[in-house]
VEXKE-429865 format. One line per field, with one value per residue (C-alpha): x, y, z; residue number from 1. Coordinates in Angstrom, 2 decimals, padded with zeros to 5 digits. Each point is the difference from the previous one (the first is absolute). Example, Ala and Ser with C-alpha at 12.3 -4.5 7.8 and 13.67 -1.06 7.14 Angstrom:
BEGIN
x <- (012.30,001.37)
y <- (-004.50,003.44)
z <- (007.80,-000.66)
pos <- (1,2)
END
This chain:
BEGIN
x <- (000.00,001.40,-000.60,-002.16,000.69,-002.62,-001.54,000.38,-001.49,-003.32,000.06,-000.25,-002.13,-002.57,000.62,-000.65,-003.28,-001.40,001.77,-002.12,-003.21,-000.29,003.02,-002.31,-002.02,-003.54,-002.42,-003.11,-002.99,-002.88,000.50,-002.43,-001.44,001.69,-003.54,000.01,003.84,000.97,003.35,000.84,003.39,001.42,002.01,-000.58,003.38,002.11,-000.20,-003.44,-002.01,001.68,-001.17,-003.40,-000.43,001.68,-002.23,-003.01,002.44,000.36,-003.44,-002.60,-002.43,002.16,-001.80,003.58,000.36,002.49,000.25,002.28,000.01,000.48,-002.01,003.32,003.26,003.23,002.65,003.10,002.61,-000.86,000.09,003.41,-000.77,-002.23,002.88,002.20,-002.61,-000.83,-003.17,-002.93,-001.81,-002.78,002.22,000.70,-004.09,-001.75,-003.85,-001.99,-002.68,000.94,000.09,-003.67,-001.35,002.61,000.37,-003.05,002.76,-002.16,001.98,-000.44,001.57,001.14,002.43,000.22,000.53,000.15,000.37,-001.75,001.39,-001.80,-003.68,001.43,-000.95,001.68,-001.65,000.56,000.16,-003.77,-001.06,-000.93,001.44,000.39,-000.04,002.60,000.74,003.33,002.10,002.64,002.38,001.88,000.18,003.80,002.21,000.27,003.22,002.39,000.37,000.85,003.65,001.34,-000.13,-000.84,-003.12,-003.58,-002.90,-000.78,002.39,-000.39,-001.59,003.19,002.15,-001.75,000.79,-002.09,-000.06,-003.69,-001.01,-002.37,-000.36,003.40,001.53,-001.54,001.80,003.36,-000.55,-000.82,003.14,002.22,-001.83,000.60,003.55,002.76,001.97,003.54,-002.06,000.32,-002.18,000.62,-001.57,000.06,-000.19,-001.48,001.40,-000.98,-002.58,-002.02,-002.40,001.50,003.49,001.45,-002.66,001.95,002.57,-002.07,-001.61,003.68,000.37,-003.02,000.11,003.96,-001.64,-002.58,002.92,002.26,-002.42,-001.52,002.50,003.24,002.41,-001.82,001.04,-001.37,001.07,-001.46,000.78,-000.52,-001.12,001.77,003.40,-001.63,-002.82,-002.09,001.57,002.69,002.76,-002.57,-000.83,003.00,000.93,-002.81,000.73,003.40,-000.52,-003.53,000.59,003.74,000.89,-003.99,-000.77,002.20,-000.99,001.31,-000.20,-001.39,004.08,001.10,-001.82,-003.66,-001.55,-002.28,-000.88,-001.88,-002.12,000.23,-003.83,000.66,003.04,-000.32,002.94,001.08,002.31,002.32,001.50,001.18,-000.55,002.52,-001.32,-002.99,-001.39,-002.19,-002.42,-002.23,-002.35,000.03,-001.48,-000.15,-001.44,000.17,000.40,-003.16,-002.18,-003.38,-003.02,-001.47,-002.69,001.96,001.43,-002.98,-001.47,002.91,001.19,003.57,003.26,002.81,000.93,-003.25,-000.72,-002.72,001.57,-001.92,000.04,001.67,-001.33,-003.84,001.11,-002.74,001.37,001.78,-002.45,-003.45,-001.17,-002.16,001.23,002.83,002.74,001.54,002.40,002.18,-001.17,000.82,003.03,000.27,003.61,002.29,-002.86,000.41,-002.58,-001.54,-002.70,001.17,000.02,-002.96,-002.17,001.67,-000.79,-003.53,-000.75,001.75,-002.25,-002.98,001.02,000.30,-003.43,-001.49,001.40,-001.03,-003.43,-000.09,001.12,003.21,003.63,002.09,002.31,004.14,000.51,002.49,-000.14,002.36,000.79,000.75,001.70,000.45,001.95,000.13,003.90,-001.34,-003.31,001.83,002.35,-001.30,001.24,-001.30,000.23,-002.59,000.00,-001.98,-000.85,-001.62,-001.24,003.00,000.95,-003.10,000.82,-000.03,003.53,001.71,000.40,003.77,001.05,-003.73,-000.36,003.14,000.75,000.76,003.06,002.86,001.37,-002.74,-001.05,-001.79,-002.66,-000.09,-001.08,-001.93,-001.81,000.11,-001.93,-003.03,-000.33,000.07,-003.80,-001.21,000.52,-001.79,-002.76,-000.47,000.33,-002.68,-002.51,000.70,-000.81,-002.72,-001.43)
y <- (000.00,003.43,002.66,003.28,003.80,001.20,000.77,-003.51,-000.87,001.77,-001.14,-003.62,000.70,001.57,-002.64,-002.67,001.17,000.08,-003.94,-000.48,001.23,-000.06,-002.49,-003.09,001.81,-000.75,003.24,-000.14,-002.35,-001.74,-003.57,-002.31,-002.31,001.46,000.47,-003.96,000.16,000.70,000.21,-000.67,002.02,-001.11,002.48,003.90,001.37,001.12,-002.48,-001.02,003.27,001.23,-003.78,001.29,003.24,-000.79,-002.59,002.18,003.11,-002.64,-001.91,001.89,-002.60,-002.42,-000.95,000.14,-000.90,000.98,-002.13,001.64,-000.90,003.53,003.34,002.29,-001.21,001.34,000.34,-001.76,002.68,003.02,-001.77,000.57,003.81,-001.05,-001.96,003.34,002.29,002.01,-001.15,-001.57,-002.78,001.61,001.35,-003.85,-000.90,-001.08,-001.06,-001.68,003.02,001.06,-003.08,-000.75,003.41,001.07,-002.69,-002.67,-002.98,-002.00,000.16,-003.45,000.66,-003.34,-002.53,-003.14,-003.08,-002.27,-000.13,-002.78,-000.07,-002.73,001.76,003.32,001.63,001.52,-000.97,003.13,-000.22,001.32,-003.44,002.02,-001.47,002.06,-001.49,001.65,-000.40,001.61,-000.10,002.90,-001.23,002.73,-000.56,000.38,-001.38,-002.38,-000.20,-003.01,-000.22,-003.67,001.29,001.45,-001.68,001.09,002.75,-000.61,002.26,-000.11,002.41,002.49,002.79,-000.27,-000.29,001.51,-000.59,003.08,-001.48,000.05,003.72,000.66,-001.35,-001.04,003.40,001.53,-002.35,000.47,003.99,-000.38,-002.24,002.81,002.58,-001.43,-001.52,002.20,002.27,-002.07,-003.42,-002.31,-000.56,-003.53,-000.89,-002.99,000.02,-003.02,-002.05,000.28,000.27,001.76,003.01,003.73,-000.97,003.33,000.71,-001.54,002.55,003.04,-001.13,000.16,003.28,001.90,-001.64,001.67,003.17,-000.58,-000.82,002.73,002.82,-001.69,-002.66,000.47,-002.26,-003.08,-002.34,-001.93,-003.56,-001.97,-003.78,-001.08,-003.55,000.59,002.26,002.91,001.80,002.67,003.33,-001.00,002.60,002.65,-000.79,-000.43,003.40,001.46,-001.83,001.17,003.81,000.68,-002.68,-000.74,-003.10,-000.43,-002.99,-002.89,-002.79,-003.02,-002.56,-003.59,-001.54,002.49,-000.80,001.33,-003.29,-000.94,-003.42,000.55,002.37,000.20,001.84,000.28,001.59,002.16,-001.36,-001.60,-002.96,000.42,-003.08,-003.09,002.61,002.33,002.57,001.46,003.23,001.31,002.89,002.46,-000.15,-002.74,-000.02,-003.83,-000.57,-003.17,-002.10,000.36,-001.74,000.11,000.12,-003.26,-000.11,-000.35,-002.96,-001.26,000.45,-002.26,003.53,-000.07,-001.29,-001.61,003.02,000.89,002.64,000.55,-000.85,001.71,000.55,003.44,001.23,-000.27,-000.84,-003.08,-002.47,-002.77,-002.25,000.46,002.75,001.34,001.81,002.92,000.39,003.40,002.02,-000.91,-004.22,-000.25,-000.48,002.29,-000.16,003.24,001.99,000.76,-000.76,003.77,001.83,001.48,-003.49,-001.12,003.23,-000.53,-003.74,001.26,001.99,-002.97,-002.71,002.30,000.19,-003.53,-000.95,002.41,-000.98,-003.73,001.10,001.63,-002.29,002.28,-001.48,000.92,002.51,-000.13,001.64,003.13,000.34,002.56,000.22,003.26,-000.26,002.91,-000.11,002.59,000.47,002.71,002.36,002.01,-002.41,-002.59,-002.53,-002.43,-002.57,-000.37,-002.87,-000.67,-003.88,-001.69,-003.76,-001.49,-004.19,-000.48,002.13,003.61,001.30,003.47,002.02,001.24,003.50,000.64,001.56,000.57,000.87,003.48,001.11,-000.20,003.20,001.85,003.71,000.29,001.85,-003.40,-001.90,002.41,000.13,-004.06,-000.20,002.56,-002.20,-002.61,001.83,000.45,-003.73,-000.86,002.21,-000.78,-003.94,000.03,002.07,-002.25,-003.23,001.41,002.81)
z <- (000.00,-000.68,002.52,-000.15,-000.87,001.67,-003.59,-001.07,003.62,-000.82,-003.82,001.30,002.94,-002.09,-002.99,002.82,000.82,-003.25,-000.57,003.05,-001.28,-003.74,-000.87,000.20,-003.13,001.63,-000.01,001.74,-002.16,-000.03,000.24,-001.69,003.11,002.71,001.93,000.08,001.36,003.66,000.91,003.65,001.54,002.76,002.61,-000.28,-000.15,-003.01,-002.22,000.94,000.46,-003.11,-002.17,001.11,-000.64,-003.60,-001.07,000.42,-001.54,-003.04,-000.24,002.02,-000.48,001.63,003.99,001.66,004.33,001.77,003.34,002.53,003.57,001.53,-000.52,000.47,-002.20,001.24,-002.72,000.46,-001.93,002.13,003.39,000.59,000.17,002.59,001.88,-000.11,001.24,-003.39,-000.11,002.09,-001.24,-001.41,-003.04,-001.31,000.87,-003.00,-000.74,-002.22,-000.40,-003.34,-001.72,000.95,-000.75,-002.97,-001.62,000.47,002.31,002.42,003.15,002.40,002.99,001.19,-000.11,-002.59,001.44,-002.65,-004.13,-001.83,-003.31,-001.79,001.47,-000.94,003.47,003.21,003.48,002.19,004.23,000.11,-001.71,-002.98,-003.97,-002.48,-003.70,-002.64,-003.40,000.51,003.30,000.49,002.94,001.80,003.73,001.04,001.61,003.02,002.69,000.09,003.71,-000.01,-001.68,003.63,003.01,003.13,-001.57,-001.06,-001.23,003.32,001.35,-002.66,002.46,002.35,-002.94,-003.47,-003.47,-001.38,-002.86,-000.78,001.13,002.72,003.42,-000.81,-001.00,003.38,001.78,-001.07,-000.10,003.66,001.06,-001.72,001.81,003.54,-000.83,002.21,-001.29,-000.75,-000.72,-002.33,-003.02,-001.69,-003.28,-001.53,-003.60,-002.42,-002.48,-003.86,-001.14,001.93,-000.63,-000.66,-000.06,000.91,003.39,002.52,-001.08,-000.15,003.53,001.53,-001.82,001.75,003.20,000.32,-001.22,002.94,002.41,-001.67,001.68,002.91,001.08,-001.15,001.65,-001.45,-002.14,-002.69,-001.11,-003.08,000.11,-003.82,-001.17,-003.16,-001.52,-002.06,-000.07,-002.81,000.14,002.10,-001.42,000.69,003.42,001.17,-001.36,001.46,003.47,-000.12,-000.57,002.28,002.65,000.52,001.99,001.12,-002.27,000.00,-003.18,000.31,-003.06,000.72,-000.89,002.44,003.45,-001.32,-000.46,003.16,000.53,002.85,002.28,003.62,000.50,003.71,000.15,-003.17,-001.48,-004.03,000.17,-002.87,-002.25,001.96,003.12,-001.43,002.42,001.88,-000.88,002.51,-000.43,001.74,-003.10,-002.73,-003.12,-001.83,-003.34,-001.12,-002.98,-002.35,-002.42,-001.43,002.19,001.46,-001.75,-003.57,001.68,001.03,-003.43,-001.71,-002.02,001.23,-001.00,002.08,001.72,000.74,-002.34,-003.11,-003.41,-002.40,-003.94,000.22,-003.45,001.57,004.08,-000.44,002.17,-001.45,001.97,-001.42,-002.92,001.99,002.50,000.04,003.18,-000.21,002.28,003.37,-000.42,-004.01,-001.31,-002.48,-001.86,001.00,000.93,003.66,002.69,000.40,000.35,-003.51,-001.27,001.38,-001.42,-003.64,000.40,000.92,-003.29,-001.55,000.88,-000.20,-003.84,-000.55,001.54,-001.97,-003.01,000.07,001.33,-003.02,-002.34,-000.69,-000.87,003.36,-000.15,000.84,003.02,001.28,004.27,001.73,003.65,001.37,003.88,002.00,003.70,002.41,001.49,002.01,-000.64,-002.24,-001.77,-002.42,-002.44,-002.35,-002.85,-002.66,-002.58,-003.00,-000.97,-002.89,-000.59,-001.98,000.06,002.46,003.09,000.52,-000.67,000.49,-003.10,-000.56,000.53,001.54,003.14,002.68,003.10,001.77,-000.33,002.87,001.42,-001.11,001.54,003.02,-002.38,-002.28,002.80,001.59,-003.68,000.19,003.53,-001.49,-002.96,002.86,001.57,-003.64,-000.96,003.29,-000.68,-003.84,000.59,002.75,-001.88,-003.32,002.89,001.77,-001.01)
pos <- (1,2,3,4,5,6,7,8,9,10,11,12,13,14,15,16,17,18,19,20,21,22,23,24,25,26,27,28,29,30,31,32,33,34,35,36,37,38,39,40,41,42,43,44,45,46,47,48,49,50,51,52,53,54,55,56,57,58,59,60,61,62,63,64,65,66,67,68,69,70,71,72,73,74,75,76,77,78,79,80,81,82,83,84,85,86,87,88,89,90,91,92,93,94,95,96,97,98,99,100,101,102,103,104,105,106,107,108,109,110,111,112,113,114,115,116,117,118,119,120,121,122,123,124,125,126,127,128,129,130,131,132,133,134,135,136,137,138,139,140,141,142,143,144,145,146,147,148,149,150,151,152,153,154,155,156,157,158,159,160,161,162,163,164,165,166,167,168,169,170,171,172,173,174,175,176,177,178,179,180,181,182,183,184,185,186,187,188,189,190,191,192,193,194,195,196,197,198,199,200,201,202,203,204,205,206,207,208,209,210,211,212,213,214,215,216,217,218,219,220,221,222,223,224,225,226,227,228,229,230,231,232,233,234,235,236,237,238,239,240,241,242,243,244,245,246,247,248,249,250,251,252,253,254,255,256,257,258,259,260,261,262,263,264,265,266,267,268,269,270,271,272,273,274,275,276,277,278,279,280,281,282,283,284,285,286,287,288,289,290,291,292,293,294,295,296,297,298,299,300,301,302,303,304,305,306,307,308,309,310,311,312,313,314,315,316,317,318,319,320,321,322,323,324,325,326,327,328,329,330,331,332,333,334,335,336,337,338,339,340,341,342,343,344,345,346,347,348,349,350,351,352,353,354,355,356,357,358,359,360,361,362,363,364,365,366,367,368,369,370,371,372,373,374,375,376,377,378,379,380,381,382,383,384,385,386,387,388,389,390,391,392,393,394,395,396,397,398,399,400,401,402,403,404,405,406,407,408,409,410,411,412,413,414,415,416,417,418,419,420,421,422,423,424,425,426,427,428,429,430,431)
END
């Protein structure tokens, strides 16, 4: 990837946005049936909420239900501001309002349960089943707690992984809050893949801005499952020149690989009990796959996530039904909330299309990732893909990454186009 003037940076920016939206070449059309169709989506965040609202955008006739379990959605990319203090939690709050009233989605709030393929139905907790002719899958991810000993889901309120926002996020904004000035704040980072590769890294990057103004003799230390991570020049950079000595990163070959969890004590156990790191507040997200119930509906591969036909994301498993975002694999495109909303518009298209008795259409997708270093400094990489040999691939010479050494205006320029992306995507989702 090459990296950005800042005029390139908005060229590609903008250029990415209008992959996102008009790239898949489907406009807005009647389709001939679609009041006998009804497409069922499954999980109301990006990639879900914005299947939804595109199917109706694409074929209003189409009867399209969106079953989502809770009435308030709290975005993912975003919470990390809440984690550093910049915002509160109502800024990354999201509901389903203006997809019923807008744009004609029947909103279920509840829960499925179960996926009968063969029957083409969902059973959801209320006992109710809901028939579909198409099924759009995009519920997320699960945790892998069975890869580190000593820690279950069970102790995620004494020790958070914040790594589906909400109760979650308060949590872990409250144990920063009430950690001492001079404590020790211990994240443990998880092994690929896992969803928004570079938000463990942001996350570090607030909370020091947090303790940078309110506790400044602490200390943050990130044990990593793995050697690298997205955007690591840049954060390190960034680390370097607004934190100091703060943030310590140590690489899984290098004493950052924990093999086990002592809950009690508040302490990692590094390799072959390298070393105990104890902390005042830990933060553990573990290893991740697709959510249970892909599992349980016999949609995943080996390691447990949603293999999909990337040109379409139907799943590999039955023509009916579409997985999109975090639980598909989905060739070099990253699991984001960009991703998931260009994966959206995506399947939206190809539904349509076949509804319609159109040929599909080859597919361009672009992810656009923005991280906060500070409030005022961003950076970010953007990448454009198209279907090529069966996967989605990254096209050569598109996109980049910001530039190192850049003026304290650049990134001040990089962290407003930071808000703006957060405001646009959201609006495009769920507005």
């Amino acid at each position: 990837m090459q990296e950005f003037s800042r005029r390139n940076f908005i060229k590609v920016v903008g250029a990415g946005s209008a992959v996102a939206l008009t790239g898949i070449g489907c406009a807005p059309h009647k389709t001939r049936g679609a009041d006998k169709a009804h497409v069922v989506v499954v999980g109301g965040g990006s990639g879900g909420a914005t299947a939804a609202k595109y199917l109706k955008k694409y074929s209003p006739e189409l009867n399209v239900t969106l079953v989502e379990p809770n009435a308030r959605y709290y975005t993912c990319y975003g919470s990390n501001w809440v984690l550093g203090g910049i915002v509160d939690m109502d800024f990354i709050e999201q509901t389903y309002g203006a997809l019923e009233s807008r744009h004609g989605v029947k909103v279920v709030q509840d829960r499925v349960t179960a996926v009968d393929a063969d029957g083409r139905n969902v059973r959801l907790a209320s006992g109710e089943t809901l028939q579909y002719d198409k099924l759009v899958m995009s519920p997320g991810i699960d945790f892998r707690y069975d890869r580190t000993e000593g820690i279950s889901e069970a102790d995620a309120e004494r020790i958070p992984h914040a790594w589906k926002a909400g109760d979650q996020t308060r949590i872990l904004r409250q144990q920063l809050e009430d950690m001492p000035n001079g404590g020790t704040f211990v994240m443990v980072a998880p092994p690929n893949p896992f969803r928004c590769p570079p938000g463990p890294y942001e996350r570090v990057s607030l909370i020091a801005n947090y303790f940078k103004q309110e506790k400044p003799r602490s200390k943050i230390i990130i044990l990593d499952q793995k050697d690298g991570f997205s955007k690591q020049g840049l954060f390190e950079e960034g680390w370097e020149q607004e934190y100091g000595d703060m943030i310590e990163w140590r690489p899984a070959s290098d004493g950052g690989l924990v093999e086990e969890v002592d809950v009690r004590n508040m302490t990692a156990v590094t390799e072959a009990g390298f070393e105990r790191v104890e902390a005042d507040v830990m933060n553990f997200i573990p290893a991740q796959h697709a959510n249970q119930v892909m599992h349980d509906a016999g949609l995943t591969n080996a390691e447990g996530w949603c293999p999909v036909r990337q040109d379409t994301f139907r799943s590999e498993h039955d023509d009916n039904i579409y997985v999109l975002g975090d639980a598909s694999v989905a060739g070099a495109m990253p699991k984001s909330g960009h991703s998931a909303n260009t994966q959206g518009k995506m399947v939206a298209a190809a539904i349509s299309h076949e509804l319609a008795g159109r040929d599909p259409v080859t597919p361009t997708a672009v992810n656009t990732c923005y991280s906060l270093v500070t409030p005022d400094y961003g950076i970010s990489v953007a990448a454009v893909y198209q279907f090529k040999d069966g996967q989605m691939a990254g096209v050569e010479g598109a996109g980049g990454v910001s530039p190192t050494g850049a003026s304290s205006r650049f990134r001040e320029q990089e962290a407003q186009y930071t808000r703006g992306w957060y405001a646009g995507i959201t609006a495009d989702i769920w507005g």
